[in-house]
N, C-alpha and C positions, 0 to 999 in steps of 0.2 A: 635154471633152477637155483632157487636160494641159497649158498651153503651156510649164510647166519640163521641160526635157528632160535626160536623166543621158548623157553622151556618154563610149560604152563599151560593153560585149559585152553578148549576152545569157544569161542565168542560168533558165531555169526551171523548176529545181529547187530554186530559194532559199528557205532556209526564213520558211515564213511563217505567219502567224494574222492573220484580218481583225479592226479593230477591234472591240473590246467594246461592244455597245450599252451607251448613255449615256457615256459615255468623249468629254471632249472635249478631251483634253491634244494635245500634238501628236506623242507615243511612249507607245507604248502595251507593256506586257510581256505577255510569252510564259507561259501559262496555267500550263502545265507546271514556269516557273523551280522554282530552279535545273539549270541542264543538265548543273554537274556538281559536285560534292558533297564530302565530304569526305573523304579516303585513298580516292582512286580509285586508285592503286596501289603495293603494296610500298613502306614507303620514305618516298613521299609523302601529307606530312597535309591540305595542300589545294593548290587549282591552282586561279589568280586573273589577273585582271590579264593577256592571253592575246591572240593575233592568229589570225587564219584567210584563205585566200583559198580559191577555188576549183583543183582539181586534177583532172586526169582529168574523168571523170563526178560525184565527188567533192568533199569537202574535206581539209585537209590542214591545219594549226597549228603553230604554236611557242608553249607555254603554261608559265608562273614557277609551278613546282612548288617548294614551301615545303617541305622534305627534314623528317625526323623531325628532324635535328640542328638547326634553325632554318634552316641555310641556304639561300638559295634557288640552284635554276640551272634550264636550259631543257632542257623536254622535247618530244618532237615526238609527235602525234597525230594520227590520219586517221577520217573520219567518210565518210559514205554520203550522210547527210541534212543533215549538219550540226548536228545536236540532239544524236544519241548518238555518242559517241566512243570510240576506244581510245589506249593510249599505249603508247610504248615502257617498260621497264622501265629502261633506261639514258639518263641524261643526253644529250643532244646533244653526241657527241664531236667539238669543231673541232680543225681542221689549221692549221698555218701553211701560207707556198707553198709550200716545200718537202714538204707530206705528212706532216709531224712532229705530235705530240700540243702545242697550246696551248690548253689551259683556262683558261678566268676561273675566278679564286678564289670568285668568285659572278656570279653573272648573275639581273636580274629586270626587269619588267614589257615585256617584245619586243613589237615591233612587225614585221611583215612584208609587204613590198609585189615586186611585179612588176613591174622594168621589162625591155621586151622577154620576151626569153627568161631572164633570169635572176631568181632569188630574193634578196632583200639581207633580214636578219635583222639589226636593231637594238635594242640593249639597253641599260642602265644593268649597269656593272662597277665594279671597285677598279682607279682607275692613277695609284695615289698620290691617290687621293680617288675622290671618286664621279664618274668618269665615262662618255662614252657606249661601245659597243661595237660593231661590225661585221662584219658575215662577209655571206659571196656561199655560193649553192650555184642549180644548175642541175636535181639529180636529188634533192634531201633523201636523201642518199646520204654525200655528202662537203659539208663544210663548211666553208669556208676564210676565214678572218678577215684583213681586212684593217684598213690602220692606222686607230686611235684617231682618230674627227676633229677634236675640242676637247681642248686642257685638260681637267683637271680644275678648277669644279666644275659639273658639267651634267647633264640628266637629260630625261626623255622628249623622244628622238629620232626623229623623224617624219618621213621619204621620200615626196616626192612621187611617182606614181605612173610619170611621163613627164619628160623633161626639157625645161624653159624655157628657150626662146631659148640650146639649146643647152648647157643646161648643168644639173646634176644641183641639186636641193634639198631643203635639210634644216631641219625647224623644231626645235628643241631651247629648253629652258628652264634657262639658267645658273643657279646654285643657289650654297647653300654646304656642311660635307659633313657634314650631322645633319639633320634633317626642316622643310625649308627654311620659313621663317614669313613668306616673300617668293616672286615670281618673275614673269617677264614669258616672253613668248614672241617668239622672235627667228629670222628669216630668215635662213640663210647658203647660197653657192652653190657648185661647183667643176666643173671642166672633168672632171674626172677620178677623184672618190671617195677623193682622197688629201689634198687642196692647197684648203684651205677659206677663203672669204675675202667681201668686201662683205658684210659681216654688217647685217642691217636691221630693226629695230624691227617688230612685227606688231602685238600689241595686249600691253597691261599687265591688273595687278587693276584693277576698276570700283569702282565706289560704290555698284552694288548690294551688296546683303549678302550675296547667296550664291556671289559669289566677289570679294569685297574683300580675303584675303589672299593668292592666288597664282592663276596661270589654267597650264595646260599642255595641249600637244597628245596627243592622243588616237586616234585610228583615222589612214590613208591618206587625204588628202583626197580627196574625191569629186568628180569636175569634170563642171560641168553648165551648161547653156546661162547660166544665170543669172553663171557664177564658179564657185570652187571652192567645196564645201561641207565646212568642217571643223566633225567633231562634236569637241569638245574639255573639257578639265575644270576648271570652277573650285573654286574652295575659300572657306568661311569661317570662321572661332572661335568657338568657344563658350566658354560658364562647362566644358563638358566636354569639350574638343577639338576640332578640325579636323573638317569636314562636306562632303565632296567631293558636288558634282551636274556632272551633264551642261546644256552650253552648243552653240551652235552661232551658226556666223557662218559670211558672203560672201567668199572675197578675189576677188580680180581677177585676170582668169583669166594674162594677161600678166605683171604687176609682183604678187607674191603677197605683196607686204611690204603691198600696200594693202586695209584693212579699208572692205570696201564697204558691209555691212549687220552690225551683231552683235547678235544678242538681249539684252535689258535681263533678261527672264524667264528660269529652266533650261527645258531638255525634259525633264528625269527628274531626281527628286531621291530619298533615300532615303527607303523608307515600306513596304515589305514587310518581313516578320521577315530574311529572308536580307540586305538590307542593313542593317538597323538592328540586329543580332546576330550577332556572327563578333568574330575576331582583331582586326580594329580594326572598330569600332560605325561606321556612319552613313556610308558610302561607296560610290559607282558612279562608276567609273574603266572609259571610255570606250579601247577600244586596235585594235577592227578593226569594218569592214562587209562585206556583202554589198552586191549591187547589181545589179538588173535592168536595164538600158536601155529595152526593150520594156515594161514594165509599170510605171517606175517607182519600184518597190517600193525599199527599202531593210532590210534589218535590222541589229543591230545588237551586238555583244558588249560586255560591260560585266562588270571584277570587280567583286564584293560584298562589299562587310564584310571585304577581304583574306581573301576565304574559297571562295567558291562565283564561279563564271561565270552569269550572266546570259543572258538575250537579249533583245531587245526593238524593237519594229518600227515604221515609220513609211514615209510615200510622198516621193518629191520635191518634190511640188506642196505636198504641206501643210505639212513642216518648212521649205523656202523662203519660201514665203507668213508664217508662223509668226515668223520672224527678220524677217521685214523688217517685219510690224506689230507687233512691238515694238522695232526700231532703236533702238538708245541710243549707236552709234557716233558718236565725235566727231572735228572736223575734224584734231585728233592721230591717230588712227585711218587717214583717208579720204588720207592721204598717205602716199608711198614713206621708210618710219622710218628714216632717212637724218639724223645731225649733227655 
């Protein structure tokens, strides 16, 4: 019987597949990848890098469709099963408060989480550099952006799912505004989704190799008896570019600036044709979950190659277990990154 526990609803309709015999990794992929391919529709030549939660009896998305013209912005999607999808044929048109047309001149890699009763949709835009973006919606009907929470330059924007002691949380990674060859992940808080501040150090690159030049948050943390479980992305260099894998670590379930447990080893690196061939070679970029309570389970969305969506699945008990026998977290790490 499990003793890590996922504390949260129950899902089960989640898409899943049971490990592959022989398979001892701690994430396992979905037989069938990719789930969705490339010019799924009009317009759009792929859709990457992408968020989902549960809806209705359903799923529901905001996914960085890559436009014929290179641009990218967000489209919204609904699924049955969560494997096959539809889309809109129209960009996600946001509003300001007023009800007015405000578009980002681009929008890409969204994330999307649930607190309460409302939807918050966060992105990487242009404001005066690459920074992050947000909008509220309650019905994926109307979309209403509300203000820019950094500066520019900053980039994957990650909303806790609940608010701490009170007060809303956002992981984002400062950057700078070209394909950052640096970056750490940093905690900030606000009363209010407006008015952002005590900003706290999480974790930096490691000295492992597969994310020595930059780490970034990735899905909605998962909170579970253990802490929070963020799946997240590191990166390393090569003689032929940047090689994004999938990472995961502990925070605490209280003070989330503190890294309780972080894995030395990835959970998923690139090694099938879909990630190791596409617009950019050798990447799995980590941006939403599912998540059973009752069973457990987890799955897990991940873009490919800035090309194709992924999926890929693992259980609580074993990706916790998983990080904490490889722990490489240091006593920098296991404090409130506060100086």
């Amino acid at each position: 019987m499990s003793t890590v526990k996922i504390i949260g609803g129950s899902r089960p309709n989640l898409p899943w597949q049971d490990r592959p015999a022989g398979c001892e990794a701690p994430v396992w992929r979905y037989t069938e990848n990719p789930v969705i391919r490339r010019n799924p529709i009009p317009g759009v030549a792929r859709v990457f890098n992408s968020a989902v939660v549960p809806y209705g009896e359903g799923y529901i998305g905001v996914f960085r469709g890559e436009q014929t013209d290179g641009i990218p912005h967000i489209y919204l999607g609904r699924s049955g099963d969560g494997i096959r999808w539809e889309f809109d044929r129209e960009m996600i048109p946001f509003v300001d408060e007023n009800g007015e047309p405000f578009m980002p001149s681009y929008a890409y890699d969204p994330r999307l989480v649930k607190i309460k009763d409302t939807y918050y949709v966060i992105w990487c835009q242009d404001a005066y550099g690459a920074a992050l973006g947000m909008a509220k919606t309650t019905d994926f009907k109307t979309f209403t952006r509300l203000e820019n929470p950094f500066l520019p330059f900053n980039r994957n924007g990650v909303l806790f799912p609940r608010k701490i002691g009170g007060k809303y949380m956002l992981l984002s990674r400062p950057s700078d505004s070209g394909h950052t060859p640096f970056g750490d992940i940093y905690l900030s808080e606000s009363p209010d989704l407006t008015y952002w501040g005590r900003h706290r150090h999480v974790m930096g690159r490691a000295s492992q190799w597969w994310e020595n030049v930059k780490v970034g948050g990735g899905a909605a943390p998962i909170e579970t008896s253990e802490g929070w479980l963020l799946i997240y992305h590191g990166v390393t260099g090569t003689c032929n570019g940047f090689v994004y894998s999938i990472g995961g670590a502990i925070l605490d379930r209280d003070e989330p600036s503190r890294v309780l447990y972080r894995s030395g080893d990835f959970l998923l690196t690139p090694e099938e044709w879909y990630e190791e061939r596409g617009f950019v070679p050798n990447v799995c970029f980590p941006c939403a979950t599912l998540q059973d309570a009752d069973t457990g389970r987890i799955a897990i969305y991940y873009g490919a190659a800035d090309t194709y969506v992924g999926l890929a699945f693992t259980d609580v008990e074993t990706v916790v277990r998983f990080i904490k026998e490889h722990d490489t977290a240091d006593q920098s790490d296991r404090e409130p990154g506060r100086r």
